[in-house]
FIFI-608121 format. One line per field, with one value per residue (C-alpha): residue number from 1; residue in three letters; x, y, z negated. Coordinates in Angstrom, 3 decimals. Last residue first. Layout:
REM residues N
seq: (NUM	...)
type: (ALA	...)
xx: (X	...)
yy: (Y	...)
zz: (Z	...)
REM end
This chain:
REM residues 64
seq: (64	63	62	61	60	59	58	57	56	55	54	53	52	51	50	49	48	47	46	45	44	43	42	41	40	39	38	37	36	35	34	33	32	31	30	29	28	27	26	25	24	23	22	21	20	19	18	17	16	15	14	13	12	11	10	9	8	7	6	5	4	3	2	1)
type: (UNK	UNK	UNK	UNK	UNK	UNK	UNK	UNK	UNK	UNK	UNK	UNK	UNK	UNK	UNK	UNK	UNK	UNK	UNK	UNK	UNK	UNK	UNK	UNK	UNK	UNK	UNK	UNK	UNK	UNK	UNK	UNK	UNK	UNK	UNK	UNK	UNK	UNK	UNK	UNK	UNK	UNK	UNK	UNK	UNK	UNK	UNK	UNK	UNK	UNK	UNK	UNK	UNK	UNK	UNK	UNK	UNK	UNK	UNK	UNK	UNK	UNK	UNK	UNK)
xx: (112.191	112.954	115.184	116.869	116.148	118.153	116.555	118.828	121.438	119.048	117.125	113.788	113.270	112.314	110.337	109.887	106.146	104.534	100.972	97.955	98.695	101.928	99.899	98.950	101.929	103.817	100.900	101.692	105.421	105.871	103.139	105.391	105.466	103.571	103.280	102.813	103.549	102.212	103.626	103.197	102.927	101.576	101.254	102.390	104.007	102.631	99.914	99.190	98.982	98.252	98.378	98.829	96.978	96.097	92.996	95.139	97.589	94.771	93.247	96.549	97.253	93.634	94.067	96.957)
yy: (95.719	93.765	95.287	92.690	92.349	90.160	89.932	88.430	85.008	82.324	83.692	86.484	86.975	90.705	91.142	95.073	95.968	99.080	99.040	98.222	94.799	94.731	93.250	90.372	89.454	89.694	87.002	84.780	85.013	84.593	81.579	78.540	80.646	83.318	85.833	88.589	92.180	95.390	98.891	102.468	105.897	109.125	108.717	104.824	102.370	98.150	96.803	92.483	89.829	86.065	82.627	84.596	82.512	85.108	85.992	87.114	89.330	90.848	91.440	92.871	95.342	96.833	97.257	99.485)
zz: (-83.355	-86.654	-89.192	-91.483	-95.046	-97.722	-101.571	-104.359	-104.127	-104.430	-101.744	-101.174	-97.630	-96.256	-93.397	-93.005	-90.966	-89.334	-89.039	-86.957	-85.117	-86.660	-90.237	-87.818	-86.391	-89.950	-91.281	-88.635	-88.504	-91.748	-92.259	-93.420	-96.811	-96.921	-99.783	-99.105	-100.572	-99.545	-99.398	-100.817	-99.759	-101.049	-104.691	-105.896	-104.961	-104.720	-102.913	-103.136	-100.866	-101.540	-100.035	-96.651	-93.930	-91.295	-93.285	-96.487	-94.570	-92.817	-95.427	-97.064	-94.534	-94.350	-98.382	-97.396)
REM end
């Protein structure tokens, strides 16, 4: 996990952080005008979700 958040962080994430607990856990960035970037990067070795945070709540849509 922390190689998901360096490379978060060096391809322009203003911050990334772990979350969970145990066996299994995930990241969150924060990248505004960098999603694609930063989601490019983390792919590279790992699995990614994008998931955008609106007015309304959280939306996610499965990328393949």
């Amino acid at each position: 996990m922390s190689r998901m958040v360096y490379n978060a962080r060096e391809a322009g994430a203003i911050g990334a952080k772990t979350t969970g607990a145990g066996g299994g856990g995930s990241i969150i960035a924060l990248c505004p005008g960098k999603v694609e970037e930063v989601a490019e990067a983390i792919d590279r070795d790992d699995n990614i979700l994008k998931i955008r945070f609106t007015r309304k709540g959280v939306s996610s849509r499965v990328y393949k």
